[in-house]
N, C-alpha and C positions, 0 to 999 in steps of 0.2 A: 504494500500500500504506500501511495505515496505523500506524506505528512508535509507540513509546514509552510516554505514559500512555495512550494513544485503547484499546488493548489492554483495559485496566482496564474502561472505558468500557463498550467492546464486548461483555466481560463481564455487564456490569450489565442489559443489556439481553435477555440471556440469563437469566440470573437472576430477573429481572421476568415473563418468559414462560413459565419453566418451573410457579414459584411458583404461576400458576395454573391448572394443568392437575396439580398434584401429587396431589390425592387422589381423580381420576379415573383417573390412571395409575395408583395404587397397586390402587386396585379392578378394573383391570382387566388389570392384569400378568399375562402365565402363569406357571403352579406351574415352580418349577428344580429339576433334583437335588438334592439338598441330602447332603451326608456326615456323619460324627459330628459331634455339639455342634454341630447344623443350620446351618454353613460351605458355601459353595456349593465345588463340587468343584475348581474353576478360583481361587487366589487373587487372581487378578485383576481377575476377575468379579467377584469377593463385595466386595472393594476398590471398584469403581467402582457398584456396586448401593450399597452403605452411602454412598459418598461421596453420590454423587447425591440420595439418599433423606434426608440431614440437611442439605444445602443446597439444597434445595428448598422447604423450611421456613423460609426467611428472606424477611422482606419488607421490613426495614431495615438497615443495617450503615454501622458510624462505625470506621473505620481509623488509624492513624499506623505510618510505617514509615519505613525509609531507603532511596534508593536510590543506587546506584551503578550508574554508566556507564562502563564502559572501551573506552578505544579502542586496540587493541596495535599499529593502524598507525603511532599517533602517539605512543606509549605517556604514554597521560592515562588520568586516574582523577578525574572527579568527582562528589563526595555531594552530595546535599540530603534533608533531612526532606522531610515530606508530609504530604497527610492524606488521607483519599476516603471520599465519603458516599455510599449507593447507597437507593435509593426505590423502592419498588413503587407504578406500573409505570413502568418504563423512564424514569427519573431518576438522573443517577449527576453526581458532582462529585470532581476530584482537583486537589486544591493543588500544585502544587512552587514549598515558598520557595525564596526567593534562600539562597545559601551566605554565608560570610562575605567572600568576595570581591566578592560582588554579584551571582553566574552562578547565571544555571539558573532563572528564574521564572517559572513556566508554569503555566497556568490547563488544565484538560481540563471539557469539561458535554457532557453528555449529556440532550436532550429534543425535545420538540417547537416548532419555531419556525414562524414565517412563512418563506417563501421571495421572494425576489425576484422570481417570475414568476407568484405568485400560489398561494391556498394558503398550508398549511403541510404541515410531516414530521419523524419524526423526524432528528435529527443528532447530530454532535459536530461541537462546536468546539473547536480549539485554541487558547489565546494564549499567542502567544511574544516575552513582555513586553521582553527589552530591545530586539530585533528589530522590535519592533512589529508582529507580520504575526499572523494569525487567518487557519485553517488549517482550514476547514468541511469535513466530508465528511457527505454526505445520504445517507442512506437510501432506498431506494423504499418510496413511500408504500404498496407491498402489503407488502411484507418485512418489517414490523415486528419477527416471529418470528424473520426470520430474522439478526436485528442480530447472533446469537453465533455466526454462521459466519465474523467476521474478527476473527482475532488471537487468539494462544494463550492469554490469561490469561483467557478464558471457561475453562479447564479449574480454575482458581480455585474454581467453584463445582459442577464434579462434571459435564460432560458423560455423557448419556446413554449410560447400556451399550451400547447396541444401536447408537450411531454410534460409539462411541469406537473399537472395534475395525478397523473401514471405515477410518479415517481416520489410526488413530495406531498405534505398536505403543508398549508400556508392559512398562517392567525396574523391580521394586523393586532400589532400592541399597542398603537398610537398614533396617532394624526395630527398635527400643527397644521400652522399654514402655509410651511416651509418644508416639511417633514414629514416620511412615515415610518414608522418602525414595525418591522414582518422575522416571525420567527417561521422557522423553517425548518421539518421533521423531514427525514428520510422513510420510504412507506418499505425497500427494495432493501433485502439483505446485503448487497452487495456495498448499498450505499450508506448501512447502516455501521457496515468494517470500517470507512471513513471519516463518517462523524455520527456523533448520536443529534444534534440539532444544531442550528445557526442565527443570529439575531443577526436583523441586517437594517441599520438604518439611510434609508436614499433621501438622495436631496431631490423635491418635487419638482423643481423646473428644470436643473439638469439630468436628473433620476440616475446620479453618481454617485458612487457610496458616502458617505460621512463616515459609517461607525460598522466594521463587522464582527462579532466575537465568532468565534467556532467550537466549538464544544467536544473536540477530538476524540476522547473517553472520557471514564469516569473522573480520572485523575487529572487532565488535562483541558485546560480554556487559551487559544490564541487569541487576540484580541486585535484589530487594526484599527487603526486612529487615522482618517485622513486628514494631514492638514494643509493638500496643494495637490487638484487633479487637474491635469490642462489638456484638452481631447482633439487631435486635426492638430495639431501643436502647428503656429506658421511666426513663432518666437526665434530666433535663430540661435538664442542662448539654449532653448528647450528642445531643440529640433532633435528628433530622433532618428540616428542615421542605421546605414545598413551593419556599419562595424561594430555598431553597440555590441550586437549578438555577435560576436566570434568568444571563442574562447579565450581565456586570458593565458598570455608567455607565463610558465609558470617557471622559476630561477634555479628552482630540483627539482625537477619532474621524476627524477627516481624515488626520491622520496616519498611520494604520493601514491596512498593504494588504492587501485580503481574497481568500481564494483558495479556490474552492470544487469541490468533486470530486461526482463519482456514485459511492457505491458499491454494486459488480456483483459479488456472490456468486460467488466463481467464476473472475472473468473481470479482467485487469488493470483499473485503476481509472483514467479518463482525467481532466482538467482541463476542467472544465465552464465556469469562471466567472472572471476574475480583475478588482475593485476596489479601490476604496479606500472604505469605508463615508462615505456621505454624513451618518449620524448613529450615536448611538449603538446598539449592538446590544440 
């Protein structure tokens, strides 16, 4: 399974896929009920059609946020800033600095690489800098599409109506005038391995996250704090290039032990591969 920023990641690759099929889906959506001041009859509904429908329209986005990881078996609490870049199609990059103690320095990418056995596909890579270990999980090279089927924070970017239901049930907690807040159950064993539920608050007129906690297990709450999402970035300081996503020159590369997965839609995710890179990635 894949925990922590990969989530973000997996997201992005969702995002990438949706973006272009968005205004063929729109032309070919069926007509919905619709009740006064043309609101679909189901708040729910009308919540996840809007959502989906203005996150589907992005095709770059530059973040900063905080997160926070607790763990209440151990009762530990630790922050780091971040940052995450997402690219059309299926490029996505998440920073976590180090804290002021030094902890927590993880690199997340998202793209297409070379593989070891020949070929390439897409992936995410982890690095987990003090650790030193890079934490690959691949993709099947047909699945491209289907990279937003692991990890709750693809709902980040508005999952499809028509699957949301199938797979999640959804409670609004709150409504402002600026604001809503939707917790989010898993209904699907598969997706239950990943999170037990998700609090997610959007911001109403960009319908961008503000606030997502993730509920990982019993033992574990991640927590994302947005505080700067910029989407179409046309900033030249925030502009999101192609080199984001390469991998970084790493100065030992022998030193680093690399661990590579399949991941299977669906289905547990086994241990494919384990080295220590002969160069750099």
């Amino acid at each position: 399974m894949i925990r922590g920023g990969a989530f973000v990641l997996a997201a992005a690759a969702w995002l990438a896929a949706s973006a272009g099929s968005a205004q063929d889906g729109a032309k070919s959506r069926p007509a919905r009920p619709v009740a006064d001041g043309g609101l679909l009859n189901n708040e729910i509904d009308d919540l996840l059609q809007r959502w989906h429908d203005r996150t589907s329209k992005v095709s770059q986005l530059y973040a900063e946020f905080r997160r926070t990881v607790t763990e209440t078996a151990f009762k530990t609490k630790r922050e780091n800033l971040g940052k995450a870049r997402f690219r059309d199609p299926n490029l996505a990059r998440m920073d976590i600095l180090a804290n002021e103690k030094g902890e927590g320095r993880e690199i997340f990418i998202l793209s297409h690489q070379p593989r070891p056995r020949g070929g390439a596909g897409l992936e995410i890579r982890h690095y987990v800098v003090r650790e030193r270990k890079i934490q690959i999980h691949e993709f099947p090279n047909n699945a491209v599409r289907n990279a937003q089927e692991e990890g709750p924070l693809r709902l980040l970017f508005g999952i499809k109506p028509e699957n949301a239901h199938a797979r999640y049930s959804f409670e609004i907690l709150k409504k402002t005038q600026d604001a809503i807040a939707i917790r989010i159950i898993p209904k699907l064993e598969e997706d239950r391995q990943e999170f037990l539920e998700a609090a997610l608050v959007l911001d109403i007129a960009t319908f961008m996250p503000r606030r997502l906690r993730v509920k990982e297990n019993i033992q574990t709450d991640v927590t994302y704090d947005f505080t700067q999402i910029v989407t179409n970035v046309d900033d030249p300081k925030l502009e999101v290039l192609v080199t984001d996503f390469d991998p970084p020159k790493l100065p030992d590369p022998k030193e680093w032990k690399e661990t590579r997965q399949e991941i299977r839609p669906g289905k547990p995710q086994g241990q494919a591969d384990s080295r220590r890179p002969q160069g750099g990635p």
